[in-house]
VOFI-418695 format. One record per residue: z, y, x of N, C-alpha, C in turn. Coordinates in steps of 0.05 Angstrom, whole numbers, plus 5000, padded with zeros to 4 digits. Layout:
// VOFI-418695
{site {Z Y X} {Z Y X} {Z Y X}}
...
// end
This chain:
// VOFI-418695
{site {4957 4727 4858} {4969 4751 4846} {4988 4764 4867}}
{site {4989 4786 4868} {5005 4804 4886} {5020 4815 4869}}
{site {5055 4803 4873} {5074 4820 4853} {5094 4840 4875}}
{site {5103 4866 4872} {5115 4880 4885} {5144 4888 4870}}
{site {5158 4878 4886} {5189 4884 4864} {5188 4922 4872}}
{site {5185 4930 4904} {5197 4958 4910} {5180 4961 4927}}
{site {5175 4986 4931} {5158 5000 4947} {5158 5028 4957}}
{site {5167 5029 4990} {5185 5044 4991} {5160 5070 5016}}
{site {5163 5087 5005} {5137 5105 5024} {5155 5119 5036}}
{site {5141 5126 5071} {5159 5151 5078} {5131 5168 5085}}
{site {5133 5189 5077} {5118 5202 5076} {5125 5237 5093}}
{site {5105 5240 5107} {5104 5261 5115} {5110 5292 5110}}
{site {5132 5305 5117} {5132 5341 5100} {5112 5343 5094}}
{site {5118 5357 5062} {5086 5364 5047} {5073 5343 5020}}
{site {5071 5325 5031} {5070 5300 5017} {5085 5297 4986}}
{site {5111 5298 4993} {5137 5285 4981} {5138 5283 4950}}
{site {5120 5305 4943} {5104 5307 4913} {5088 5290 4899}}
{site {5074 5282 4925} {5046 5262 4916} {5063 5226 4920}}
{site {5088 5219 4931} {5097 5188 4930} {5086 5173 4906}}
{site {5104 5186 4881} {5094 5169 4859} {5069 5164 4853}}
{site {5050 5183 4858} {5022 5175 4849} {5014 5162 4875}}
{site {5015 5163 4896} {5000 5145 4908} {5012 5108 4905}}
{site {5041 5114 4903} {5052 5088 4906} {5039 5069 4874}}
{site {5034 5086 4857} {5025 5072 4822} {4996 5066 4829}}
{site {4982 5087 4850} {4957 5073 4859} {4945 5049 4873}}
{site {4962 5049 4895} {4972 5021 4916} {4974 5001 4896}}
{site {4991 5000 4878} {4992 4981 4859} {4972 4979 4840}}
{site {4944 4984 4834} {4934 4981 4812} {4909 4982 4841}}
{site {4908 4983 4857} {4892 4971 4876} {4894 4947 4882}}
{site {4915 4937 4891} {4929 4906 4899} {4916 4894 4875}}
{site {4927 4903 4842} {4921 4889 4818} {4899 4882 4821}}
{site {4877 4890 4829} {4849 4888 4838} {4833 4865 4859}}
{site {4862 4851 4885} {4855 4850 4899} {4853 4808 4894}}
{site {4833 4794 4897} {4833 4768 4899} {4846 4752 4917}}
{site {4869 4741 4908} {4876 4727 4933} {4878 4695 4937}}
{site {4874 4681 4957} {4860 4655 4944} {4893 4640 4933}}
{site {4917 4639 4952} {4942 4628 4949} {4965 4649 4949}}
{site {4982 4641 4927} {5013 4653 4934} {5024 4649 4953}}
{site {5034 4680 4963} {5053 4680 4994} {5081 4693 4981}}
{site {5098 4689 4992} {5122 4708 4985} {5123 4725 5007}}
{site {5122 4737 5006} {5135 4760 5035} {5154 4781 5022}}
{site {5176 4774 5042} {5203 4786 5028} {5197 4823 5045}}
{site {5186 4827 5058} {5180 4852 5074} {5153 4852 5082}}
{site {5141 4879 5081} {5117 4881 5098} {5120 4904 5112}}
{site {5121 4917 5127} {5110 4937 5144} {5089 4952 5159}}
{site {5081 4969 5141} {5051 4974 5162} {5053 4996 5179}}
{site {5039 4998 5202} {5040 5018 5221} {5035 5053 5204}}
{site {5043 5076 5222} {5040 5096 5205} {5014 5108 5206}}
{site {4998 5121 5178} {4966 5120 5183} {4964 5150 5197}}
{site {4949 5157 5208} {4939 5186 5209} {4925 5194 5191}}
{site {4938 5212 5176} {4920 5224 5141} {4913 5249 5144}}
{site {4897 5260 5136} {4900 5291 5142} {4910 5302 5109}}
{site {4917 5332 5113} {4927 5341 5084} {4920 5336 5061}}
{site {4894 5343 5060} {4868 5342 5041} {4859 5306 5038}}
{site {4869 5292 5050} {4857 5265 5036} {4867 5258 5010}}
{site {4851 5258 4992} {4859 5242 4959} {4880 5229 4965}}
{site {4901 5227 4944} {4911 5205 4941} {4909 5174 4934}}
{site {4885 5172 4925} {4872 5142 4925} {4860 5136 4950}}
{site {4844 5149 4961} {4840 5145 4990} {4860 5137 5013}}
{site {4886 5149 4997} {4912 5135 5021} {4916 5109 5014}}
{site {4911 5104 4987} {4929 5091 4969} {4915 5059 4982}}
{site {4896 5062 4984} {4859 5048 4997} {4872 5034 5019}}
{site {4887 5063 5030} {4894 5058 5065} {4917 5036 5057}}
{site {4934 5044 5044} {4963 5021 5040} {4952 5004 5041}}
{site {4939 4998 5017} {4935 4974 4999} {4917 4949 5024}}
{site {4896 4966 5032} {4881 4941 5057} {4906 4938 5078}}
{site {4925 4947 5088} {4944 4945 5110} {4959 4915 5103}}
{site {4965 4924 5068} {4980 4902 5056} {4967 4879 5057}}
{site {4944 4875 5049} {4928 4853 5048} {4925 4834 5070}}
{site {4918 4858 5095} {4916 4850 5120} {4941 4837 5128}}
{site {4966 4840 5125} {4986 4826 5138} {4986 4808 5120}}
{site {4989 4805 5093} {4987 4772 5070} {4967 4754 5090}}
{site {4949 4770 5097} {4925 4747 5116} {4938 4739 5136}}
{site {4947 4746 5153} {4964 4741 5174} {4985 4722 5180}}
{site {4994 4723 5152} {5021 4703 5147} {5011 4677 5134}}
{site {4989 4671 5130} {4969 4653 5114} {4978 4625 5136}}
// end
């Protein structure tokens, strides 16, 4: 299970509208995601993506959410 106390986006001018929905998406992606063991990770950080204007917000949300995964693997 992947639990997230906070989730903090910085997001690009322009954007600043769309945080909440992408960040409720990220999370109901993760909810999705199988993981074999509990990790705690008190911080994650992912690098910043290149998005263009027009990408969905689930398609970012896609982008978070595998970044996240990818570092839980990492720390394994």
């Amino acid at each position: 299970m992947i639990q997230i106390e906070r989730i903090r986006l910085h997001l690009p001018a322009g954007f600043e509208h769309r945080a909440t929905s992408i960040a409720r998406m990220v999370g109901e992606v993760l909810a999705k995601q199988h993981i074999a063991r509990d990790v705690s990770l008190e911080s994650v950080s992912i690098p910043p993506q290149r998005i263009a204007a027009g990408t969905p917000d689930v398609e970012i949300a896609y982008l978070i959410a595998e970044q996240i995964v990818s570092s839980y693997g990492r720390r394994q």
